[in-house]
C-alpha positions in Angstrom: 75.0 107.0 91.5 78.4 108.5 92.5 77.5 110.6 95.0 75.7 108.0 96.9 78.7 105.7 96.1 80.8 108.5 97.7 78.8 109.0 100.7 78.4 104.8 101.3 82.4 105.1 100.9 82.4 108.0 103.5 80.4 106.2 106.3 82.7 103.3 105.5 85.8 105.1 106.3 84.3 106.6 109.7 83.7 103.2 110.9 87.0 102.1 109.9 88.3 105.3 111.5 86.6 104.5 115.2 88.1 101.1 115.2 90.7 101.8 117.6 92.8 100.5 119.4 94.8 101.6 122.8 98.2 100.2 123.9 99.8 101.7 127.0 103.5 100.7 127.2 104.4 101.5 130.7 107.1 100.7 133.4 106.2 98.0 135.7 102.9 98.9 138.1 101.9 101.9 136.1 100.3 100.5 132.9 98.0 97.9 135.6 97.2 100.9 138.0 95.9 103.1 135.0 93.6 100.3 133.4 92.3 99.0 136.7 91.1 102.4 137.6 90.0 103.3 133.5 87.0 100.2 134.9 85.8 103.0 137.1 85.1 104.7 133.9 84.7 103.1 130.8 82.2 100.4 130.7 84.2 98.2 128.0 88.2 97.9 128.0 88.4 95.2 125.1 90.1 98.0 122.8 92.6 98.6 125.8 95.7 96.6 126.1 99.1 97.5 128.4 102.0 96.3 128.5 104.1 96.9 131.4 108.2 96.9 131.4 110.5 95.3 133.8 113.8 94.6 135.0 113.4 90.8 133.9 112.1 91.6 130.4 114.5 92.8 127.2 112.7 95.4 125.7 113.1 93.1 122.7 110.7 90.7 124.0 107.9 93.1 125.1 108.3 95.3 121.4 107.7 91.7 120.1 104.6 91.2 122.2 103.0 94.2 120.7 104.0 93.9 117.3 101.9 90.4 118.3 98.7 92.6 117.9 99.0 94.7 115.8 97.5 94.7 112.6 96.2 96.7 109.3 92.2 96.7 110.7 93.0 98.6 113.2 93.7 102.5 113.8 96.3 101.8 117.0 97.4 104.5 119.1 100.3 103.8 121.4 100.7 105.7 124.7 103.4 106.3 127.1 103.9 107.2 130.2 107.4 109.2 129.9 108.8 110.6 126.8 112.4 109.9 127.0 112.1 106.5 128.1 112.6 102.9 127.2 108.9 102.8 127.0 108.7 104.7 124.4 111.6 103.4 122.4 109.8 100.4 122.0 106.7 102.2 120.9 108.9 104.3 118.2 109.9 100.7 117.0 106.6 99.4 117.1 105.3 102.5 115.1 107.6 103.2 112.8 106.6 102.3 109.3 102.6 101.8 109.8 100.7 104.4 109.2 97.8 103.0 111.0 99.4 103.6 114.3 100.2 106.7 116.1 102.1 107.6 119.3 101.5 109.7 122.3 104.0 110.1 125.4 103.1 111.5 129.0 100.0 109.7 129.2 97.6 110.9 132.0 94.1 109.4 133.0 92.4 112.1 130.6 94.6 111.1 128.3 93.4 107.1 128.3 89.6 108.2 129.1 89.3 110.5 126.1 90.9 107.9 123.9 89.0 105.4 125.1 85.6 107.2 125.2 85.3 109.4 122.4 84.7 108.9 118.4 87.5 109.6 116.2 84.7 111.5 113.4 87.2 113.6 112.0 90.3 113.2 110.7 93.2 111.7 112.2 95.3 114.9 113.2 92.3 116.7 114.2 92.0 113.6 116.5 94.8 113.5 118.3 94.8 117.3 118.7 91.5 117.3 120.5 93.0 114.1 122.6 96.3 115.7 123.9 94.1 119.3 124.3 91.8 117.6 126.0 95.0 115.7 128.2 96.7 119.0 128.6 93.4 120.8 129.9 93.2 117.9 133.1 96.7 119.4 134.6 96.2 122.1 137.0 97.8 124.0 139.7 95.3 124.6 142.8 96.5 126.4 145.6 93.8 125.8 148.3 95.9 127.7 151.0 
């Protein structure tokens, strides 16, 4: 009885695990730009959300509007698009405390399509290790002189 109690547990935990969540925090243009052209690749968005900064905003107001959705179902990983940014002040805000979400800077497409499109069946770090790999391997130099 335990160990099939143990492996029911397991399963459970994987499907909590692949419940993600994505939220781009970008500068204004960037974060609509990325997700309109994610549609060319992912068939379902509705674990995507972005929200974009701008001059008329506090950064008050838009950490606020993210800390609107966030919640303890989830597994929530934030992405940036410049590490030493107010972008990603707001997500250190937003993340800091929760140990259900997790946050990457220098977001690319590979980045966002990885995220978006493949299982998180390990754990966590093993995750995000394969994500920003995977991220890291989509920026080349091609000299086609």
């Amino acid at each position: 009885p335990f160990s099939g109690f143990a492996n029911q547990r397991k399963q459970t935990d994987m499907k909590q695990l692949d419940e993600k969540q994505v939220v781009l925090i970008t500068h204004k243009g960037v974060g609509k730009g990325l997700y309109e052209t994610l549609g060319y690749f992912v068939a379902d968005l509705s674990s995507f959300h972005y929200f974009e900064i701008s001059e008329n905003e506090t950064l008050d107001h838009v950490e606020a509007q993210i800390n609107a959705i966030i919640d303890q179902k989830h597994t929530y990983f934030l992405a940036t698009d410049f590490g030493l940014s107010s972008s990603t002040q707001i997500a250190v805000h937003v993340s800091k405390g929760k140990e259900n979400v997790h946050l990457l800077t220098g977001v690319n497409l590979m980045m966002l399509f990885t995220l978006l499109s493949t299982k998180m069946d390990t754990d966590i770090e093993s995750y995000i290790e394969y994500v920003l790999t995977t991220a890291k391997q989509d920026i080349r130099y091609w000299n086609v002189t």
